[in-house]
C-alpha positions as MATLAB code, in Angstrom:
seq = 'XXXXXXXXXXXXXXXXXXXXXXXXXXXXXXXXXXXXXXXXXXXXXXXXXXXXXXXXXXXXXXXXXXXXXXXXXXXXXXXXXXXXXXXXXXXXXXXXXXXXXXXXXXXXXXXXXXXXXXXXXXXXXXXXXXXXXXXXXXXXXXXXXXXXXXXXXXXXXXXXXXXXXXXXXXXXXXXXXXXXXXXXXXXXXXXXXXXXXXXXXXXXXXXXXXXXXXXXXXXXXXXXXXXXXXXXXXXXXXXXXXXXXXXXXXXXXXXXXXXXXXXXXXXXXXXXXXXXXXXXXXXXXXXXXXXXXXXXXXXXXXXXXXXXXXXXXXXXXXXXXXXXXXXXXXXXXXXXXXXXXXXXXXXXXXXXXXXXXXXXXXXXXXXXXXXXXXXXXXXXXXXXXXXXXXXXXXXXXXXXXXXXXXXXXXXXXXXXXXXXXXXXXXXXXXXXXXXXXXXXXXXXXXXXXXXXXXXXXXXXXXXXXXXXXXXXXXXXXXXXXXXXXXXXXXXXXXXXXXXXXXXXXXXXXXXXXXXXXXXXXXXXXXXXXXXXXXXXXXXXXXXXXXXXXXXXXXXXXXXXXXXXXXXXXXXXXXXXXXXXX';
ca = [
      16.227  -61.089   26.341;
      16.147  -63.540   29.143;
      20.092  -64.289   30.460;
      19.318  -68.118   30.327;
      19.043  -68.453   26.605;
      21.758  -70.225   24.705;
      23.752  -68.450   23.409;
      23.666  -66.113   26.994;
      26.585  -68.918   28.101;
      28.795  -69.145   25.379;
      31.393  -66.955   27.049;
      31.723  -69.430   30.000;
      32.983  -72.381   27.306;
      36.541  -71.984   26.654;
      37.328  -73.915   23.791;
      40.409  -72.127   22.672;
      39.872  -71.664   19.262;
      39.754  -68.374   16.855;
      37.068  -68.265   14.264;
      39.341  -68.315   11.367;
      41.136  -71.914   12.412;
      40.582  -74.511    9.909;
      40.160  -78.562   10.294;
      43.140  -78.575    8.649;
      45.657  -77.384   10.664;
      44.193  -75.770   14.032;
      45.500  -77.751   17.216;
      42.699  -78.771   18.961;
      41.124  -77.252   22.587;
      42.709  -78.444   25.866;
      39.440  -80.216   27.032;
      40.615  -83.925   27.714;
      38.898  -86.885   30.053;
      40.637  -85.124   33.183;
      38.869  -82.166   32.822;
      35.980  -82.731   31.126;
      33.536  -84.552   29.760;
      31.890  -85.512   32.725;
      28.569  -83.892   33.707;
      25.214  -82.955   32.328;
      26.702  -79.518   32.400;
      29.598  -80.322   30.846;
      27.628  -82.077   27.791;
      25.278  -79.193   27.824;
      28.359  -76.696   27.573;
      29.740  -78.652   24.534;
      26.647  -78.172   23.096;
      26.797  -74.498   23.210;
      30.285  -74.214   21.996;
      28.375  -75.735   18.571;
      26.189  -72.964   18.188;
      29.071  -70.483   18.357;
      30.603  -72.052   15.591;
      27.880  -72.440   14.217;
      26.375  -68.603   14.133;
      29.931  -67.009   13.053;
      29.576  -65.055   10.051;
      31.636  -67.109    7.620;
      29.329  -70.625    8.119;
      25.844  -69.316    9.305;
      26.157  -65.765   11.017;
      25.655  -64.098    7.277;
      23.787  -66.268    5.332;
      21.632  -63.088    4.149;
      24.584  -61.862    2.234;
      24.609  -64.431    0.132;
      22.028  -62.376   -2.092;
      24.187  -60.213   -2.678;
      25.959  -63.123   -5.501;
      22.148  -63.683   -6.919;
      19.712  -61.278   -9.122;
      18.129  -59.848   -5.378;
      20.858  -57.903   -3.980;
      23.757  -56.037   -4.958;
      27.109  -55.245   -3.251;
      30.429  -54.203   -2.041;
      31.243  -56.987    1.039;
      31.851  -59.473    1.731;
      31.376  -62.150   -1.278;
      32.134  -59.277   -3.808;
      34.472  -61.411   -5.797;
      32.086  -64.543   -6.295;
      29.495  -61.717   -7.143;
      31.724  -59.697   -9.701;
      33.076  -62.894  -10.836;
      36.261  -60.837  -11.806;
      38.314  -61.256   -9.284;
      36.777  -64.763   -8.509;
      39.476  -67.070   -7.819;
      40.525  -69.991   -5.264;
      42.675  -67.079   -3.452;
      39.460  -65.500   -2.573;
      38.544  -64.535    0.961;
      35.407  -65.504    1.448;
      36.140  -68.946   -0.504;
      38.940  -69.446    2.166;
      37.178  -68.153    5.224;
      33.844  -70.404    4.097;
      36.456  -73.915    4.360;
      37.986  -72.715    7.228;
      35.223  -71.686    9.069;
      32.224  -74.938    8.195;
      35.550  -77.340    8.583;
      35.514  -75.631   12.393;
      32.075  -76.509   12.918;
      32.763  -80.485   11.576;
      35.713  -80.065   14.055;
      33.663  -78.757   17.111;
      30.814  -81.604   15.667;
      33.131  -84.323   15.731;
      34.588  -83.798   19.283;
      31.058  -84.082   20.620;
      29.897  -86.909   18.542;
      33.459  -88.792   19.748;
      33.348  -87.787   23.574;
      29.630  -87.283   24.949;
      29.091  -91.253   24.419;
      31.415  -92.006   26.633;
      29.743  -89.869   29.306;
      28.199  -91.766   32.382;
      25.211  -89.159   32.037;
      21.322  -89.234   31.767;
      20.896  -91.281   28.211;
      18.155  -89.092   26.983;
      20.585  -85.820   27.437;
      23.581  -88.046   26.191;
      21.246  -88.712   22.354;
      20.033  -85.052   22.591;
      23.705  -84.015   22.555;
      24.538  -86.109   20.311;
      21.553  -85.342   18.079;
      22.432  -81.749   17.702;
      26.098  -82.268   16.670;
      24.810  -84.456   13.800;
      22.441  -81.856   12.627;
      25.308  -79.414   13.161;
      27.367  -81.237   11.201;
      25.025  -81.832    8.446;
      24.431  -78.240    8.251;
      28.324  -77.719    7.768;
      28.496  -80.654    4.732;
      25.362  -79.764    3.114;
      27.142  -75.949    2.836;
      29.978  -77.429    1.317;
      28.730  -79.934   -0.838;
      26.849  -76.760   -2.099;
      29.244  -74.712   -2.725;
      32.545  -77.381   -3.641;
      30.457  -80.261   -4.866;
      32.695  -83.569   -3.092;
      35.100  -82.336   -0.256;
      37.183  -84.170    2.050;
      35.372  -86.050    5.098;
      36.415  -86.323    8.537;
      34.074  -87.662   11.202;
      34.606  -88.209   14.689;
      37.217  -90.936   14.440;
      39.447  -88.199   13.445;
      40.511  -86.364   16.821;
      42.139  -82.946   15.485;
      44.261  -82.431   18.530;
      46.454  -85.399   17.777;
      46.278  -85.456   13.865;
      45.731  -81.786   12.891;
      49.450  -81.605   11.171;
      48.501  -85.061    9.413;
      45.234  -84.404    7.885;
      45.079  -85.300    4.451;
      41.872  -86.956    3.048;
      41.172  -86.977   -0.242;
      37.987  -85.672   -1.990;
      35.099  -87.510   -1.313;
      32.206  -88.163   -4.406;
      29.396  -85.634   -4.157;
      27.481  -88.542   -3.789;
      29.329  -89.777   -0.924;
      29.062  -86.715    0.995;
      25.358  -86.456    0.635;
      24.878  -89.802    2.106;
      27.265  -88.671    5.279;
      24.650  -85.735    5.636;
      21.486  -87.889    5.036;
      22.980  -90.825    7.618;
      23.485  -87.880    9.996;
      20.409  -85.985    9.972;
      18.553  -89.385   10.078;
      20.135  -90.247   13.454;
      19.824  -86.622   14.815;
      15.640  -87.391   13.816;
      16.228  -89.921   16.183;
      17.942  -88.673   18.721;
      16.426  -85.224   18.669;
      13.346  -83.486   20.861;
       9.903  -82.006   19.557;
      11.094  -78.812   21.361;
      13.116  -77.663   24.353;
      11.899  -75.685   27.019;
      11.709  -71.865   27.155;
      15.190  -71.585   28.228;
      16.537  -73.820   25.756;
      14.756  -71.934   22.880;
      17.244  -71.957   20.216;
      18.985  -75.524   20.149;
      18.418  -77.928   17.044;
      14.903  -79.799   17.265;
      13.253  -83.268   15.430;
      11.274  -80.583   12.943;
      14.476  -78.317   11.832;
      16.013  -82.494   11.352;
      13.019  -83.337    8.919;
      13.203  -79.960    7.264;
      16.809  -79.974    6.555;
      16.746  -83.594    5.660;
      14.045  -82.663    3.318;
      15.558  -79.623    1.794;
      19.223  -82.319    1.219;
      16.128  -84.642   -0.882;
      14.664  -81.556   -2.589;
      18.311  -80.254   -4.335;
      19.068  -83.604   -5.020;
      15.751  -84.403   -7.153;
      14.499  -86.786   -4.740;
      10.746  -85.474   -4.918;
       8.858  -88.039   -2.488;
      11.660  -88.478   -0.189;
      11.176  -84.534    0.177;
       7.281  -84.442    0.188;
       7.530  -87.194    3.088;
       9.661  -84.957    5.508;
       8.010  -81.663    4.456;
       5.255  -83.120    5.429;
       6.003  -84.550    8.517;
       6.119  -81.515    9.882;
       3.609  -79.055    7.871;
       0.734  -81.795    8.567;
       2.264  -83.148   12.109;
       1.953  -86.430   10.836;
       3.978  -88.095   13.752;
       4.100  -84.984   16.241;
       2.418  -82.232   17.041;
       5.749  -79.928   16.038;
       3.082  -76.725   16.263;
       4.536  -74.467   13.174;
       1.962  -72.136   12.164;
       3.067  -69.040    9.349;
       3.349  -65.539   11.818;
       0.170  -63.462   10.941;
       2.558  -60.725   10.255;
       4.989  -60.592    8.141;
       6.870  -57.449    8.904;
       6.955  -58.777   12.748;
       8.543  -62.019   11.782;
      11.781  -60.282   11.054;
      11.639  -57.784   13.924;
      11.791  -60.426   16.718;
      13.852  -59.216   19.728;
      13.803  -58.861   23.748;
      11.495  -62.193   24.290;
       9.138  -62.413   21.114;
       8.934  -65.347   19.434;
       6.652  -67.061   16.400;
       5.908  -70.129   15.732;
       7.396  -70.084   12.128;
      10.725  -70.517   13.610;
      11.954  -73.659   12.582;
      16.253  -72.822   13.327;
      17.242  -69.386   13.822;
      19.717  -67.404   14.983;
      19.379  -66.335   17.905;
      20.813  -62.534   19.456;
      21.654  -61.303   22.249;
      21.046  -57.931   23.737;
      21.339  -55.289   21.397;
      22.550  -52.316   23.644;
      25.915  -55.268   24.637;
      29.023  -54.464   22.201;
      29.509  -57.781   20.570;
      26.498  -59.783   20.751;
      23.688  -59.913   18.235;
      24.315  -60.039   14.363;
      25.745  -58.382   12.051;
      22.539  -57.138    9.943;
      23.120  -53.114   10.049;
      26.657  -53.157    9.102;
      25.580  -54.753    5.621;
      22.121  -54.185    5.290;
      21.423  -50.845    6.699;
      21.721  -47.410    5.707;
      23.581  -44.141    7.146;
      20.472  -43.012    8.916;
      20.387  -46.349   10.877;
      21.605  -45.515   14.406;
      24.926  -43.573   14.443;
      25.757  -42.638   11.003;
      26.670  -46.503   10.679;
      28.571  -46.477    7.061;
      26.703  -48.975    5.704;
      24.937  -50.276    2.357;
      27.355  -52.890    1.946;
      24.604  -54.794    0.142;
      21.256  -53.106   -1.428;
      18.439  -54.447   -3.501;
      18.663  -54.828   -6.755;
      16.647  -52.980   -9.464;
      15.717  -56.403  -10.505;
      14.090  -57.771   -7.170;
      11.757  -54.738   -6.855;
      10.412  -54.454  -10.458;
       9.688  -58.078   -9.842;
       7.248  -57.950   -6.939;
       3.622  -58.255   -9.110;
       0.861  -55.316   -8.322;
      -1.302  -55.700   -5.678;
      -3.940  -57.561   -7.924;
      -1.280  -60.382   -8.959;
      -1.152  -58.942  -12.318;
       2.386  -58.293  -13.547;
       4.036  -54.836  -12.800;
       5.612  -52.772  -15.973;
       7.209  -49.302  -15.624;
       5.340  -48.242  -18.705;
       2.023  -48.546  -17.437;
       3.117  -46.072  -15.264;
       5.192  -43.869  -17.411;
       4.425  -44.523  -20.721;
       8.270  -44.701  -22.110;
      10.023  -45.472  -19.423;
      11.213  -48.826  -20.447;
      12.613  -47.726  -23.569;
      13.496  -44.301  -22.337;
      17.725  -43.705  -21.075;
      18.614  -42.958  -18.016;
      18.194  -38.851  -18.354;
      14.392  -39.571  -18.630;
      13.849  -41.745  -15.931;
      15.580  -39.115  -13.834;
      13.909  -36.570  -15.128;
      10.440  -37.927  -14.345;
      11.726  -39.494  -10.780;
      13.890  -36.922   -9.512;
      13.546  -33.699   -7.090;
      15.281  -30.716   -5.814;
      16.723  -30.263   -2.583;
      17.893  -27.413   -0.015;
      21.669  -27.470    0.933;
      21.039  -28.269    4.567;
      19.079  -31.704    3.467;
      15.917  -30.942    5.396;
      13.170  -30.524    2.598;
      12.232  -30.956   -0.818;
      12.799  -27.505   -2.540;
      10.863  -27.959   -5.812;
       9.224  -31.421   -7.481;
      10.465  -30.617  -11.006;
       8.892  -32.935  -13.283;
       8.219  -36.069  -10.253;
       5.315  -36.927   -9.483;
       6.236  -37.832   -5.799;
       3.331  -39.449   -5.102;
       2.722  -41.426   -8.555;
       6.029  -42.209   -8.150;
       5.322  -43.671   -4.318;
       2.088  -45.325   -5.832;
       4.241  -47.328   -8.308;
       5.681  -49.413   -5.282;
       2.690  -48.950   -2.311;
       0.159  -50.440   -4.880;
       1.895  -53.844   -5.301;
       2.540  -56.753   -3.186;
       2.927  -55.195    0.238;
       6.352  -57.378    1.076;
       7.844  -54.890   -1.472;
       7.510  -52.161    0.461;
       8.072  -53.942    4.059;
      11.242  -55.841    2.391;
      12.821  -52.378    0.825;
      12.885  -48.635    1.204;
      11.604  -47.052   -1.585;
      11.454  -43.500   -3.359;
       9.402  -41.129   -1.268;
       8.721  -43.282    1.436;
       9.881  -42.608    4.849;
      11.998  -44.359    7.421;
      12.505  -43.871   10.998;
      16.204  -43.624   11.442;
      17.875  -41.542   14.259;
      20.285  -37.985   14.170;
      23.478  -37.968   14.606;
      23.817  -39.701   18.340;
      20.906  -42.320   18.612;
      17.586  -39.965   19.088;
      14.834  -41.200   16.836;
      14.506  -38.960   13.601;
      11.529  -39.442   10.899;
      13.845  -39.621    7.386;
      12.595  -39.615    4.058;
      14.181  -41.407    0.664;
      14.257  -39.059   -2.414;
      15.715  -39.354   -5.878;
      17.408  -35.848   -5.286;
      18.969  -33.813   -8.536;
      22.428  -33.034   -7.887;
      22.549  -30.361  -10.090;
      20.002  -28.412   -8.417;
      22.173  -28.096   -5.502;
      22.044  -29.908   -1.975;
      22.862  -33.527   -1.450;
      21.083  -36.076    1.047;
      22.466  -36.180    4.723;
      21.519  -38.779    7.089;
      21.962  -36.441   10.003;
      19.313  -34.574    8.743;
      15.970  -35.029    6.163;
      16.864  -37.425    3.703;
      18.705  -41.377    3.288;
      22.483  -41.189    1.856;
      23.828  -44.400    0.065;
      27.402  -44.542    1.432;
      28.987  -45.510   -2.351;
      26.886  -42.703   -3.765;
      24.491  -45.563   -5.389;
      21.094  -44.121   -6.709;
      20.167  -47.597   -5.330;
      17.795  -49.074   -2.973;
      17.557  -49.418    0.466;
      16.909  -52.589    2.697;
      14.064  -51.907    5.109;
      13.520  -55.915    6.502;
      15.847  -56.698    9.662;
      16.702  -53.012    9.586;
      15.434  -51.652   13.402;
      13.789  -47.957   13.391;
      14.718  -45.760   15.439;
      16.093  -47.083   18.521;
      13.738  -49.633   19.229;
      12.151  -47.464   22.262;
      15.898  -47.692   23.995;
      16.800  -51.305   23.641;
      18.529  -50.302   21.268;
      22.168  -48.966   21.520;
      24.629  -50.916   19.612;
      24.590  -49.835   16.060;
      26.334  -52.171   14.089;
      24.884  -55.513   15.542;
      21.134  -55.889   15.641;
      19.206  -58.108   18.310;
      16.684  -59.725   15.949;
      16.433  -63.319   15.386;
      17.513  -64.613   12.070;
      15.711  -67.529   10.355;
      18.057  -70.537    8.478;
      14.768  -72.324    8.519;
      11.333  -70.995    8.847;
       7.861  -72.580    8.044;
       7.352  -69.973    5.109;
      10.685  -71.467    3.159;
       9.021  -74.785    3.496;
       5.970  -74.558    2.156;
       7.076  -73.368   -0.999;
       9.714  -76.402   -1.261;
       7.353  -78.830   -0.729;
       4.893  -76.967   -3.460;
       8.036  -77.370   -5.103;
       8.450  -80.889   -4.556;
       4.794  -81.547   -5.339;
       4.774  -79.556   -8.722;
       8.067  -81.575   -9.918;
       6.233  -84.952   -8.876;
       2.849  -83.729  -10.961;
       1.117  -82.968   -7.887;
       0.394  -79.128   -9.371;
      -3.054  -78.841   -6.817;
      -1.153  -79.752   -3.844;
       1.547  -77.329   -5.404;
      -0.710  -74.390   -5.818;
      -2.595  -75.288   -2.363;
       1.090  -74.527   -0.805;
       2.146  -71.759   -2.210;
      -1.386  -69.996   -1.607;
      -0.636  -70.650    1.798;
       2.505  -68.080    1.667;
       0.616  -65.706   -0.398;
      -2.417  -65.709    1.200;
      -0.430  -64.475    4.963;
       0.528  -61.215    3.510;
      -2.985  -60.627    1.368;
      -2.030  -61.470   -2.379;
      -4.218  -62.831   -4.662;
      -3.993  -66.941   -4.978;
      -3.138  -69.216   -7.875;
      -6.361  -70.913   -9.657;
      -8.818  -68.012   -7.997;
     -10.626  -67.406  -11.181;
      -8.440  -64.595  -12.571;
      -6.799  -65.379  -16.168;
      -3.819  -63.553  -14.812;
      -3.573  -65.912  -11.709;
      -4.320  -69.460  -13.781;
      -1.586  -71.996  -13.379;
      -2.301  -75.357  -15.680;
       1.068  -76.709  -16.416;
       4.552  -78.012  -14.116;
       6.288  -75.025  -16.251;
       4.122  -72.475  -15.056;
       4.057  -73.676  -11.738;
       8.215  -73.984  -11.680;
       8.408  -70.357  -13.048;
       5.804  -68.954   -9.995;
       7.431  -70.941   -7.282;
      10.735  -69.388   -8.249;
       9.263  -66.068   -8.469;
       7.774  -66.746   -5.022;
      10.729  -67.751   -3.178;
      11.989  -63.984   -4.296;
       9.292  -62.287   -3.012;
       9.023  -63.841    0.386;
      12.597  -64.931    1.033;
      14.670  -61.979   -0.371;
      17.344  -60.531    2.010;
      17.477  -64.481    3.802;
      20.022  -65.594    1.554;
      18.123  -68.947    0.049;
      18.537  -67.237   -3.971;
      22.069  -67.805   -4.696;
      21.861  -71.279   -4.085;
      18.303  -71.633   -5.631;
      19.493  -70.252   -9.077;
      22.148  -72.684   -8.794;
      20.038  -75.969   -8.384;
      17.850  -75.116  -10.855;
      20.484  -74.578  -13.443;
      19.573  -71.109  -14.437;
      22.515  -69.101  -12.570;
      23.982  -68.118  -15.289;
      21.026  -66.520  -17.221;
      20.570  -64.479  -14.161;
      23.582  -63.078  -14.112;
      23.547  -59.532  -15.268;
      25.446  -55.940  -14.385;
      24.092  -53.888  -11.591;
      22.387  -50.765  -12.477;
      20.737  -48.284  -10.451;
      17.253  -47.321  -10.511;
      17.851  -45.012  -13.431;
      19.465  -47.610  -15.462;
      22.690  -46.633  -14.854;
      25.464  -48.722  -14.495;
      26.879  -49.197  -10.850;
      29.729  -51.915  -11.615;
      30.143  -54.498  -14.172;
      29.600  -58.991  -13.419;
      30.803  -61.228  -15.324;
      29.810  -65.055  -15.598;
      31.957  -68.115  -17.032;
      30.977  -71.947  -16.605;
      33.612  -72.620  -13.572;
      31.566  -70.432  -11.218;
      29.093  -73.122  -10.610;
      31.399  -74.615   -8.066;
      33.637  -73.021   -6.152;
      37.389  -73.347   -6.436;
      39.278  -75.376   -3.657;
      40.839  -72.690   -1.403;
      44.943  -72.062   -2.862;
      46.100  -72.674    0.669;
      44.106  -75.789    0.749;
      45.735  -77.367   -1.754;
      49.307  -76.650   -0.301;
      48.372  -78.211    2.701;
      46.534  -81.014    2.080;
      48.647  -83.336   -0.495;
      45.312  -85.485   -0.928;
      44.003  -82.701   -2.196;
      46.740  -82.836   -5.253;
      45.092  -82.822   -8.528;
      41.404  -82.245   -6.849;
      40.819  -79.322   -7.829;
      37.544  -77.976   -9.176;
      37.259  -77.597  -13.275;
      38.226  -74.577  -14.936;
      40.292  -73.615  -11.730;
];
């Protein structure tokens, strides 16, 4: 990728903070009116310092592993007690590490918001600045209100450097909070551009304000406020914003080295891919062994459930036992029996079929909607991984039987789940091979990573339609999506595809938003808004129905708890906590 893009100068802004230092109690940066806070350059450097805090992992970096707490994705890092529900408790890591890190972001927001104004710069650079530390800050309360319900505010009158061992707002209402994030992203509307030029690509624009404003409408039941911004920018209705849906959608998520679409609303951008440090963090939770290096991976996987959801390539709904008469009733020693092969010691071919079908059983996934099979690796497809150092190796998934000897190796033939899962594998934002050399750093990927893409907002605003009895403008949406990757519409004619009622329609845009946005992290908080978490919640099993660990669901998980350490620091927090906690 080009060295001017954004996130190419982040090491040149020396903020002095770690990632894990919360509002709370992290002394504030250095910078000060002697030293900064007086050019274009420096405005423009502030700016950047956002985005870092913005793109670590515990606000924005992994948003995709937030599947791993809904019915798409299962796990063993890093939000595996939220997902387990077990060990769920306001002493949990990623609950603390969520606070600290979003309340760094509000921090890093607020120091912009109180300090660029006072800049005797260009005005239109001074509001663009300004603009994007709204939206960032937005971004950071709209997390939390999502997660914690009310929070504690702090906006720029609070300067951290002189108060941080002071701090001690109370919870703000839910209500409250929202308003902070609409007032914000209203003003960043305002304030921000239509785009940036080619070596700004990246920064917060007037379209990702409208969509995110839009989205803040949408989980709040606010159906026309929603429709209006969706629409702003779907039907350009003030400017010509240029979205479009990328004609493929296996390319969309295998952006890198200068490609671009025009779905992009706000992404992620990475860096270089072969530079120790830079790009994100996709492989080391997403991939599996055979991806680069012997990279111990499969950290997260697909769930059994997301895969027998996907609908057969006609739109009809898929059922095991129209292709294995039995199966759905039949225990896990028949499905392997029926799914499973033999194996040679040295993991380089299949030895004997047994009773599989290898290429019914490959059928039963390749004749469905095709994002099944360019979302996740299935049985008896293949997968170009690399050997043991980075040279690209063709690798093949197979339900192997153990007691036949052999056992899969990723230096050789076949894929290996590193917990011994007879799971699936992710195959979207996993690279093959080694992307003809650009390749080199195995556990960070250079792909861009979408928080808001054109494909996510279509189906919300055919969601806000259908919920304000607008089911043809609903249907005319989501046929959009389904249409890009060659699936059958709503309304065509086929019984199976008819959609007459607001229930229907509810019940296909949720199964939509699956299909298209699985592995992106949007599920966890969809199930949540529409009140049907905890139905969802169910024990992972493998693809032979056997049980790979147990989850467990009680009333208190809707919210999260207030972080322990929180609460001992913040005595305005006394008595705040979150019910059931």
């Amino acid at each position: 990728m080009k060295r001017n893009y954004i996130f190419s100068v982040l090491s040149i802004l020396l903020w002095s903070f770690s990632g894990c230092e919360s509002l709370d109690y992290a002394p504030a940066n250095q910078l000060n009116d002697k030293n900064f806070w007086k050019t274009e350059k420096h405005a423009h450097e502030a700016a950047v310092g956002l985005y870092t805090a913005m793109k670590a992992n515990w606000a924005f970096g992994c948003d995709f592993t937030f599947d791993m707490i809904s019915d798409l994705a299962d796990g063993t890092s890093p939000h595996a007690g939220i997902a387990r529900g077990t060990t769920f408790s306001s002493a949990d890591g990623s609950v603390q590490n969520a606070w600290q890190y979003l309340y760094e972001l509000v921090h890093r927001s607020n120091t912009v918001i109180r300090n660029v104004p006072k800049m005797s710069i260009n005005l239109t650079v001074k509001n663009e600045v300004i603009g994007e530390a709204k939206f960032l800050r937005a971004m950071a309360y709209f997390r939390m209100l999502n997660a914690w319900g009310g929070v504690p505010y702090y906006d720029e009158s609070c300067s951290v450097e002189y108060e941080y061992a002071t701090l001690s707002n109370p919870r703000e209402s839910a209500e409250t909070i929202r308003q902070h994030i609409l007032e914000d992203l209203t003003d960043a509307i305002e304030k921000l551009p239509v785009s940036w030029s080619s070596s700004d690509y990246g920064r917060a624009t007037k379209g990702a304000a409208y969509a995110l404003r839009g989205k803040v409408y949408l989980y709040n039941r606010e159906w026309k406020n929603a429709i209006a911004d969706f629409e702003e920018i779907v039907y350009n209705k003030s400017h010509d914003y240029g979205y479009e849906l990328h004609p493929d959608y296996n390319e969309l998520f295998r952006l890198y080295n200068g490609m671009r679409s025009k779905e992009m609303i706000f992404s992620i951008q990475a860096l270089d891919g072969n530079v120790a440090g830079h790009g994100l963090e996709l492989c080391t939770y997403l991939g599996n062994k055979s991806t680069m290096r012997l990279i111990a991976s499969n950290c997260i996987v697909p769930s059994t459930r997301l895969v027998d959801m996907y609908e057969n390539a006609d739109g009809t709904p898929f059922d095991w036992d129209d292709v294995f008469p039995g199966y759905n009733a039949g225990d896990s020693e028949f499905r392997r029996n029926i799914l499973s092969v033999a194996i040679n010691q040295e993991s380089t071919k299949i030895t004997d079929v047994l009773n599989c079908d290898t290429a019914k059983v490959a059928d039963a996934y390749r004749r469905r909607d095709p994002r099944l099979c360019l979302n996740v690796i299935t049985p008896y497809s293949h997968y170009l991984g690399t050997d043991a150092g980075s040279v690209p190796m063709d690798k093949q998934f197979v339900l192997h039987n153990p007691q036949k000897g052999g056992s899969p190796m990723e230096a050789q033939a076949f894929i290996r789940n590193s917990e011994g899962w007879n799971s699936y594998f992710w195959r979207k934002f996993i690279p093959t091979g080694n992307l003809d050399g650009y390749w080199g750093e195995y556990t960070r990927v250079p792909y861009e990573f979408p928080l808001i893409r054109l494909g996510d907002v279509l189906l919300m605003l055919a969601e806000a339609y259908n919920e304000d009895n607008r089911l043809e403008d609903a249907v005319k949406e989501l046929n959009k999506v389904r249409e890009r990757v060659g699936m059958p519409g709503l309304n065509n004619g086929d019984t199976w595809m008819a959609v007459s009622s607001r229930e229907e329609m509810s019940r296909r845009i949720q199964n939509e938003r699956a299909y298209e946005l699985a592995a992106e992290g949007h599920r966890y908080w969809d199930l949540k808004r529409w009140g049907i978490y905890a139905s969802t919640v169910r024990n992972a099993t493998d693809i032979y129905g056997d049980l790979m660990f147990k989850r467990e669901y009680q009333s208190r998980h809707e919210l999260w708890p207030i972080p322990l350490v929180e609460m001992e620091r913040n005595p305005g927090l006394k008595g705040a906590q979150n019910p059931g906690w």
